[in-house]
N, C-alpha and C positions, 0 to 999 in steps of 0.2 A: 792283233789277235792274242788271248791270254795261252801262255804254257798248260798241256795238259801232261798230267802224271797220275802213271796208271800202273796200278800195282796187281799182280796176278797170280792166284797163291795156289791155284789148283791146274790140272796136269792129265794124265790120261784118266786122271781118275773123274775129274768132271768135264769130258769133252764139251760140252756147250759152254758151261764159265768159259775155258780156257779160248775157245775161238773167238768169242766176244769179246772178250780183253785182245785181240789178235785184232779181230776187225775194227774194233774202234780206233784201235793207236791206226791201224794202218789208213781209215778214213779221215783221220785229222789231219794224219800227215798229208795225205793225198789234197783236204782244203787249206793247206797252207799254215798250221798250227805249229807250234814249238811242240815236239813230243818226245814225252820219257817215257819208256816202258820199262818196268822192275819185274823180272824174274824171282821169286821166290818160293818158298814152299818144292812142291811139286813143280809146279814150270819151270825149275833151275836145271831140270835136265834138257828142257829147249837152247839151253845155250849151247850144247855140244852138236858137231855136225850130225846133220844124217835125223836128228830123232824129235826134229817135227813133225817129219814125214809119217812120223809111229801113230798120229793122232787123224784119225779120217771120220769125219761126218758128215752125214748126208745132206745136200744144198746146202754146202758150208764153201765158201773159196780155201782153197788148200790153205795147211800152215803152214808150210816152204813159202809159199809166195807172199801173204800177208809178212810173215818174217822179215823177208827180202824188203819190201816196200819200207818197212818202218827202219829199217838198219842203213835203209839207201838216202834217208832224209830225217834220221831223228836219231835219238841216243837210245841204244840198250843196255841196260847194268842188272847183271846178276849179284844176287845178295851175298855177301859175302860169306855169314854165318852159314847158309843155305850151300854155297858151294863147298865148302871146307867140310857140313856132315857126309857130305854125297863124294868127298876125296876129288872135288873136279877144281885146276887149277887154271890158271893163264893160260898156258900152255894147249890146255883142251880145248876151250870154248872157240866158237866161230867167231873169225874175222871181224872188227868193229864191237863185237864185246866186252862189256868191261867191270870189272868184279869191284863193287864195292858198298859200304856200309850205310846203318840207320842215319847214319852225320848226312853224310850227300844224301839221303834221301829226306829227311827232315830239311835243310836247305835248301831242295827243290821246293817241297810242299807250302812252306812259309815264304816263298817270293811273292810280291807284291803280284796279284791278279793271277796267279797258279790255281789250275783247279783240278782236283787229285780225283780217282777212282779208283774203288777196289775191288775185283773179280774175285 
């Protein structure tokens, strides 16, 4: 099964992008897929505990739980750049997150049979 990486730039501000980027990585991972979800923009404040829970829409699966599924079987990276406007360091973000730059994300996207989306 090819890697999917999925990049996700909006936040309370577009609850639907942002559950969708949430639902898919969490449905890939669930059929067995390699998955990267990248925080950035707006969704870089999902990396800190407590404030996926900020985002609620109706006949949506919570974003706690989506969250949890993809960090329990796939990789999450907050954008670096993204973290450092927003002051949010290592030290902040939840468990299995991991902060870093365009290089690892340009390296995911260009592996052989990767196939990238962007919310």
């Amino acid at each position: 099964m090819r890697q999917l990486v999925i990049k996700t730039t909006a936040g309370l501000d577009r609850p639907e992008a942002t559950n969708q980027a949430f639902t898919v990585a969490a449905a890939a991972v669930a059929s067995g897929a390699e998955v990267s979800l990248w925080l950035t923009g707006e969704s870089a404040w999902f990396a800190l505990p407590g404030r996926a829970a900020d985002l609620a829409l109706e006949h949506a699966t919570p974003l706690p739980d989506l969250l949890d599924v993809v960090l329990a079987a796939g990789t999450v990276t907050l954008c670096t750049q993204c973290a450092a406007r927003r002051d949010i360091t290592e030290a902040d973000v939840l468990p299995g997150i991991r902060i870093a730059g365009s290089a690892l994300f340009t390296e995911e996207i260009l592996r052989d049979g990767a196939q990238a989306l962007v919310y």
